[in-house]
C-alpha positions in Angstrom: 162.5 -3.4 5.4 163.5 -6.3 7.9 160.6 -8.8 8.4 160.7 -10.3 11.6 160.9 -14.4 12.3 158.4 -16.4 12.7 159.4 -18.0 15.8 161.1 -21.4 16.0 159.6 -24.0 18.1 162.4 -26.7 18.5 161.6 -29.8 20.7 164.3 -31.0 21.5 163.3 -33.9 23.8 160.0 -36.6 22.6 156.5 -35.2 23.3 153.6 -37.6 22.6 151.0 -37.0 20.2 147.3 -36.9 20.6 146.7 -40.5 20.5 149.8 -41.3 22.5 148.3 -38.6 25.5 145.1 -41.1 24.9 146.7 -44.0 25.4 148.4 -42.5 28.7 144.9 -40.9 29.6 143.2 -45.0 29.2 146.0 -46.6 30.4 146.4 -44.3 33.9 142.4 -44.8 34.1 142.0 -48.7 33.2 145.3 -49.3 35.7 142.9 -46.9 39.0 140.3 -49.7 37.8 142.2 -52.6 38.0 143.5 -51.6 40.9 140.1 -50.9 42.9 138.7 -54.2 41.4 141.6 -56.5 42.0 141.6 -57.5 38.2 145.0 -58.0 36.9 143.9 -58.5 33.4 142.6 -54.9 33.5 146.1 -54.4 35.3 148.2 -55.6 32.3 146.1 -54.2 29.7 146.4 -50.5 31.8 150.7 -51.3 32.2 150.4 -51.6 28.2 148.6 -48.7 27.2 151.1 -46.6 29.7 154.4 -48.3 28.7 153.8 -48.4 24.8 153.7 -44.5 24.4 156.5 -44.0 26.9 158.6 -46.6 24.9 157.9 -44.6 21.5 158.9 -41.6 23.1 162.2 -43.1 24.4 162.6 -44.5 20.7 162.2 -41.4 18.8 164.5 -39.0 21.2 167.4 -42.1 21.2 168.0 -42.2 17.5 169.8 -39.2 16.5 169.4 -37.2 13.3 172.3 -35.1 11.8 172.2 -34.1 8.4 174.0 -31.4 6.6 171.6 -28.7 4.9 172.3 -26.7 2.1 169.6 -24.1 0.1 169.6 -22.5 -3.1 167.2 -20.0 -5.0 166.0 -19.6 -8.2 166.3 -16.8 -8.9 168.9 -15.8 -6.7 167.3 -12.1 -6.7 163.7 -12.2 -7.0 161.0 -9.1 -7.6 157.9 -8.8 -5.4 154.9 -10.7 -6.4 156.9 -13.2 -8.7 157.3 -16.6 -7.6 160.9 -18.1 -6.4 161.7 -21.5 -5.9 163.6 -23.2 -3.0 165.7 -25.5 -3.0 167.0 -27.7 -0.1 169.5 -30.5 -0.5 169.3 -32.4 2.7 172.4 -35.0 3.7 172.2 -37.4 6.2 175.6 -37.9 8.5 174.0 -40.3 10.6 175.7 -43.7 11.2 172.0 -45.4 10.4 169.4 -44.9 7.5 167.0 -42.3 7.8 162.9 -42.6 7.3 159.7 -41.8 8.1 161.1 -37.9 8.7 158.8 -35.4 8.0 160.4 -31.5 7.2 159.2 -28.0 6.8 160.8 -24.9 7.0 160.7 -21.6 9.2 160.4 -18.4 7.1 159.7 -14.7 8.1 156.8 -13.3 9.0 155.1 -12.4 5.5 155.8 -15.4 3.8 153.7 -18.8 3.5 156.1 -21.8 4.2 155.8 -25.3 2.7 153.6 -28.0 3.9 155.1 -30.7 6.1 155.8 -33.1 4.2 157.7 -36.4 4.3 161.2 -36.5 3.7 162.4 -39.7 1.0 164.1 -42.2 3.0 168.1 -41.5 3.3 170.8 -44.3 3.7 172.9 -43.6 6.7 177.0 -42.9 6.8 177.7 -46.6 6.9 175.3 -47.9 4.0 171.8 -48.6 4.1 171.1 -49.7 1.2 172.1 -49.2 -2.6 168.3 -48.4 -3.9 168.7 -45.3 -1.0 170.9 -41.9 -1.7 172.7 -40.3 1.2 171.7 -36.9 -0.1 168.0 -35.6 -1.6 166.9 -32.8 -3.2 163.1 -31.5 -2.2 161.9 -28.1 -4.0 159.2 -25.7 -2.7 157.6 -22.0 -4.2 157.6 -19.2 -2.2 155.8 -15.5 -3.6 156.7 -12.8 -1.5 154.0 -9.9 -1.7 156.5 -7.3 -0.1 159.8 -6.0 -0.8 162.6 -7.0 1.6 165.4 -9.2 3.1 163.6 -12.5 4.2 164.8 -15.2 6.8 164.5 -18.4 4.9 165.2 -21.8 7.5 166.3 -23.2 9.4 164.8 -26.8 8.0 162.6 -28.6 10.6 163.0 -31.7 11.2 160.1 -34.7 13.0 160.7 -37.8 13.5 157.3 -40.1 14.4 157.5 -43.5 15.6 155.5 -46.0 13.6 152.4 -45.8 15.7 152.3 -42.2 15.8 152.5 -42.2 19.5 155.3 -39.5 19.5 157.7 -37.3 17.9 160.6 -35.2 18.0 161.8 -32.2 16.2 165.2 -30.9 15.6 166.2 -27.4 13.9 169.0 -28.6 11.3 171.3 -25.8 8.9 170.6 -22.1 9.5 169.0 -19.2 7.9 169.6 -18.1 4.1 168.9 -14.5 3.4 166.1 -14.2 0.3 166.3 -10.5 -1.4 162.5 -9.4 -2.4 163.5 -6.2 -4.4 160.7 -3.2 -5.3 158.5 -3.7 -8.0 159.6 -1.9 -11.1 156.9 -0.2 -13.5 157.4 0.7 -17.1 158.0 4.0 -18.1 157.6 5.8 -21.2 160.8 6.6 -23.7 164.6 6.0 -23.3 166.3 7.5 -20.6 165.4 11.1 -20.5 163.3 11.4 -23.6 159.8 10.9 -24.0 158.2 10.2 -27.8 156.3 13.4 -28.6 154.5 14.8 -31.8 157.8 15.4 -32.9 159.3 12.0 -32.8 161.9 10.8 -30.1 163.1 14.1 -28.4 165.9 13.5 -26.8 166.0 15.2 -23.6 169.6 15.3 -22.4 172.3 17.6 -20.3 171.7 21.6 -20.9 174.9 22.6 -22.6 176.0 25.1 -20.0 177.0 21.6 -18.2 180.4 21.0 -19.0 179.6 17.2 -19.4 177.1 18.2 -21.4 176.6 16.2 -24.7 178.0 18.0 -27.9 175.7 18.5 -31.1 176.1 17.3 -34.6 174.2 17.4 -38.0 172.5 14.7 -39.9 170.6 14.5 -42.5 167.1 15.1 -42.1 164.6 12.2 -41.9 160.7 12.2 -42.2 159.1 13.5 -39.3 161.9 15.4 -37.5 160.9 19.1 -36.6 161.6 22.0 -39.0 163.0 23.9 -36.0 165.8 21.5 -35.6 167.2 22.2 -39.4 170.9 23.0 -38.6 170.9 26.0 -41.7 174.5 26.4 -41.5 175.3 22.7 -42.1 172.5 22.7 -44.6 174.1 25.7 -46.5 177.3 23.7 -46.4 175.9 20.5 -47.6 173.8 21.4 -49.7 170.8 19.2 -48.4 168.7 19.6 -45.4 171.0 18.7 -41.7 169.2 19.0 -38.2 170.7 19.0 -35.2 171.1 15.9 -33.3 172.0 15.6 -30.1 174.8 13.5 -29.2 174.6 11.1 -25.9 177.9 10.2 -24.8 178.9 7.4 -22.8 177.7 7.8 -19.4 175.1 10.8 -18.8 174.6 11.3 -15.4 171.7 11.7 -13.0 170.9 12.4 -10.0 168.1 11.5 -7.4 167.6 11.8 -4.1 165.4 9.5 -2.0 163.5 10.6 1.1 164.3 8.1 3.3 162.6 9.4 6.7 159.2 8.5 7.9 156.7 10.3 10.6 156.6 9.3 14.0 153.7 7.4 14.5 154.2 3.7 13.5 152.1 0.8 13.5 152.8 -2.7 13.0 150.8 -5.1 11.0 149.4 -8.7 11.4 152.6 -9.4 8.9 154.8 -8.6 10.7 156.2 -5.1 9.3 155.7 -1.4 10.1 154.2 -0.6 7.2 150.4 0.2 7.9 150.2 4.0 8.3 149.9 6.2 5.2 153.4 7.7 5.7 154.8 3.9 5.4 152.9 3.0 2.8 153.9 6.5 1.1 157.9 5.7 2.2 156.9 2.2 -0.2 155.3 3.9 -2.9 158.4 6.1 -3.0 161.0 3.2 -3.4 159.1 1.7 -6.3 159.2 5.3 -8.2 162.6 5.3 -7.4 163.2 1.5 -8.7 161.4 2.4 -11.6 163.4 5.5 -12.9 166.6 4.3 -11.7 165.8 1.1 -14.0 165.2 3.1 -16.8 167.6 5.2 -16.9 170.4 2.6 -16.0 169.3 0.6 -19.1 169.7 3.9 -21.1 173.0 3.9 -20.0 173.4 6.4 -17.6 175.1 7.1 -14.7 173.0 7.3 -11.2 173.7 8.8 -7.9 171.8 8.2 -5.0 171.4 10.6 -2.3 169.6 10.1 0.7 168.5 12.1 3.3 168.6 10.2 6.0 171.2 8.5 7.5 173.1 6.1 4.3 171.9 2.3 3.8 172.7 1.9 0.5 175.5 -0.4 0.6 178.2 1.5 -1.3 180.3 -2.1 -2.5 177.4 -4.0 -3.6 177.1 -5.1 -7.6 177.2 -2.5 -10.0 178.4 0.4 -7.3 181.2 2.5 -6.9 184.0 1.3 -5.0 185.2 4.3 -3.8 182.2 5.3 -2.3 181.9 5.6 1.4 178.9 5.3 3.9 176.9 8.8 5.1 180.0 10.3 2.8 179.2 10.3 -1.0 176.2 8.8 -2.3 175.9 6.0 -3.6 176.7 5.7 -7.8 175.4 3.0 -10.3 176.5 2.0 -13.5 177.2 -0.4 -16.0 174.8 -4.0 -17.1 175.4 -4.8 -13.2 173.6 -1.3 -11.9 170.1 -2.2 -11.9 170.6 -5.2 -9.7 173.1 -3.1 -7.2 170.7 -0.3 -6.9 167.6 -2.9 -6.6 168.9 -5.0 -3.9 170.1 -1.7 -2.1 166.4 -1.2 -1.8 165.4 -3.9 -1.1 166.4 -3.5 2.4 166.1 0.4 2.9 163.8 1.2 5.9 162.2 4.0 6.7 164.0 6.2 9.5 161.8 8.4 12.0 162.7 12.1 11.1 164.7 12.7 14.9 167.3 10.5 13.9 168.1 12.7 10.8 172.2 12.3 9.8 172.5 16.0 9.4 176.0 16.3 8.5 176.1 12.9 6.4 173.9 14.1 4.1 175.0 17.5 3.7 178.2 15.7 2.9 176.6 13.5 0.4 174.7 16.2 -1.2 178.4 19.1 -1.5 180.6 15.8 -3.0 177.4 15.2 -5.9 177.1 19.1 -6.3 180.7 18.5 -7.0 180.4 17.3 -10.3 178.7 20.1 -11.7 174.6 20.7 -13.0 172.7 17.7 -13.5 168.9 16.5 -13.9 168.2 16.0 -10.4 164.7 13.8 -9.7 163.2 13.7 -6.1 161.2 11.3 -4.4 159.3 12.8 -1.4 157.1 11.3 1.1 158.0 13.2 4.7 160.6 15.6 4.4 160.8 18.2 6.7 162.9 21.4 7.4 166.2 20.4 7.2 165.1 18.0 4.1 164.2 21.1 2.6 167.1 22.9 3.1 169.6 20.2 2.3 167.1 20.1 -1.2 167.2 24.0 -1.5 171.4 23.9 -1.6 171.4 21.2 -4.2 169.2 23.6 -6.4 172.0 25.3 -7.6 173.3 22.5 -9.2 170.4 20.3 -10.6 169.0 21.3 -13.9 165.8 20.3 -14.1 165.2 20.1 -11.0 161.9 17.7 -10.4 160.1 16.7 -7.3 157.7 13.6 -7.4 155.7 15.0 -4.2 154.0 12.1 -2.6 150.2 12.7 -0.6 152.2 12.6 2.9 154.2 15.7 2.1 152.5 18.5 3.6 151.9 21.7 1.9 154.1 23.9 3.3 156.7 22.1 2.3 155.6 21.7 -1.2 155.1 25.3 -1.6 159.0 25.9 -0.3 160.7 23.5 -2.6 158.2 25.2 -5.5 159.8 29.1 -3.9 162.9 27.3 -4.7 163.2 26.4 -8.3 161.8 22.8 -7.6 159.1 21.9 -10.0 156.5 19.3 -7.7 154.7 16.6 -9.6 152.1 14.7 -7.9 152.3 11.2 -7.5 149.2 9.3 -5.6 149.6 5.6 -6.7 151.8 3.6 -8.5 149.1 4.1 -11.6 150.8 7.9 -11.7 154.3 6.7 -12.5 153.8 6.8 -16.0 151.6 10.0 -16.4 154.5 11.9 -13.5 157.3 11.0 -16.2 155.7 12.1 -19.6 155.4 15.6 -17.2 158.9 15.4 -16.3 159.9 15.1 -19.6 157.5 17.8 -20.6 158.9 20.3 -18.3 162.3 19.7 -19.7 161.1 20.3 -23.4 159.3 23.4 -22.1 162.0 24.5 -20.5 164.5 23.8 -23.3 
């Protein structure tokens, strides 16, 4: 999602204010009445009221600000709906002191800006005072409702004259980029297990995978099931063993993001295109996505990203693959650095319409992950269409479970074709249903073990 600007109003050259116009306005009228009366008090007090407000003006645009600008956030990545604070060091490289500046910055579209406010006073290049710092600090809170890459700056800058007669503004610095990423709901268990009756079932690769985990003995605790006793182990031992399941390093999974949208579009007083139910679908389906590639990263395992339209994951951000290439392989995450890679890849995923499909990209994407064998493949649908459900129908053969969160926008048709093909659809209307969808993904796979 790329929120568009507010746009910049720069003033380069003095403008006068409301009272300097009135002073013009009085001045122009008491000078026509001086001059029809033949009064040249009236005359002098008219000159005045022109001449002071043209003189501020002249004063303001002749004195020249130039300051260096840098910003900072904390924290540097923020989620949406959490607060984030800016900060904006301010230098000044004029020759002369700085004061009476008031500053305020220009944001996207979607975000509220700070309040203009006045700027402390700042010594100039060659001194000014020792009570007055070159450089100052000033701190405002942004909350960013939406996920996305914002426009932060560039710093405004207005300079009043001491009447307030008139001002100018200057744009000083540029733009910093702010990364909103998705919100990320909790979801039941670790990884890809789910606490049942039975204790912590853990859910992992079917052992026809050649990755798959290997299985050991242990002795049995309170609670485990009786249909887990390992009897050969326990014949051996001599005390009751069940079978554990052994995770190793880096479990993989798979899922596949639906990154297309339908082609009717609206834009919102905000700013982004966002408003119809498909968008707003296309959003829901990047927070389930967030959310189970969250949990599973901090489980430990390995994610893969495939997308369906054309690639914008960036395949050398934090956390990702090097190797990967764009609209070639999809996009992998691992390690403590994964969640934040994979999260500030979607942070700025947008929604393509479904004419611009990449075709041959992502039947690339989808033969190099069916490279690596059977894995748990999770889908997140909101729009897919034909060739989304063919690329999904080739990649059945080599996802085990396979497990489609079926967003309302999908239409039925297409739902009952991925369900013809081995996909078992799971409902999701709201981000209330995240939980609830994952306990019956997990359920399917204890069924189906």
């Amino acid at each position: 999602m790329s929120p568009r600007r507010r746009p910049a109003v720069p003033v380069w050259f003095p403008r006068l204010t409301l009272r300097g116009r009135i002073f013009l306005i009085v001045g122009a009228a008491v000078l026509a009445v001086a001059i029809l009366l033949a009064r040249e008090d009236l005359l002098f007090i008219g000159s005045a009221l022109i001449v002071v407000p043209v003189v501020a003006a002249v004063a303001v645009g002749a004195q020249p600000v130039r300051v260096q600008v840098a910003r900072a956030f904390r924290p540097p990545v923020v989620g949406a709906g959490y607060p984030v604070t800016v900060s904006v060091r301010v230098q000044n490289l004029s020759t002369g002191p700085l004061s009476g500046i008031h500053w305020t910055e220009l944001t996207s579209a979607g975000l509220i800006g700070p309040e203009s406010a006045v700027l402390p006073g700042l010594r100039g290049v060659l001194g000014g005072g020792p009570l007055r710092p070159q450089a100052v600090t000033v701190d405002y809170t942004l909350i960013p409702d939406e996920r996305g890459v914002y426009d932060i700056g560039p710093l405004v800058l207005t300079r009043f004259d001491p009447f307030g007669l008139a001002f100018c503004r200057r744009i000083s610095g540029s733009a910093h980029d702010l990364v909103v990423t998705p919100h990320v709901s909790w979801l039941p268990g670790t990884g890809l297990s789910v606490v049942g009756g039975d204790g912590a079932n853990h859910e992992l690769q079917r052992h026809h995978n050649p990755h798959a985990d290997e299985l050991i003995a242990r002795e049995y605790r309170p609670g485990d099931p009786m249909r887990r006793v390992n009897w050969p182990a326990t014949a051996r031992r001599g005390e009751i063993m069940v079978r554990q399941e052994e995770q190793r390093s880096n479990p993989s999974v798979r899922l596949v993001l639906d990154t297309t949208e339908s082609s009717a579009s609206a834009t919102s007083s905000k700013g982004f295109e966002l408003m119809n139910p498909a968008d707003a679908a296309f959003e829901l389906g990047i927070e389930l996505l967030a959310s189970i590639g969250v949990h599973l990263l901090e489980a430990g395992y390995r994610l893969e990203v495939i997308e369906l339209g054309p690639s914008q994951l960036t395949p050398d951000g934090p956390g990702t693959d090097a190797t990967s290439r764009r609209g070639d392989v999809p996009a992998t995450y691992t390690g403590l650095q994964g969640d934040r890679g994979l999260l500030e890849g979607l942070a700025g995923i947008v929604p393509v319409a479904a004419s611009g499909h990449d075709a041959p990209a992502a039947a690339r994407r989808t033969e190099s992950s069916a490279d690596r064998g059977v894995e748990p493949t999770f889908a997140i649908l909101s729009a897919v269409d034909n060739q989304d459900v063919h690329t999904l129908d080739t990649l059945r053969a080599h996802a085990d479970p396979a497990i489609a969160f079926v967003l309302d926008t999908v239409a039925e048709e297409m739902v009952d074709r991925l369900a013809d093909s081995g996909w078992r659809c799971l409902a999701v209307h709201s981000e209330a249903d995240f939980a609830r969808a994952w306990e019956q993904a997990m359920s399917v796979r204890r069924v189906e073990k």
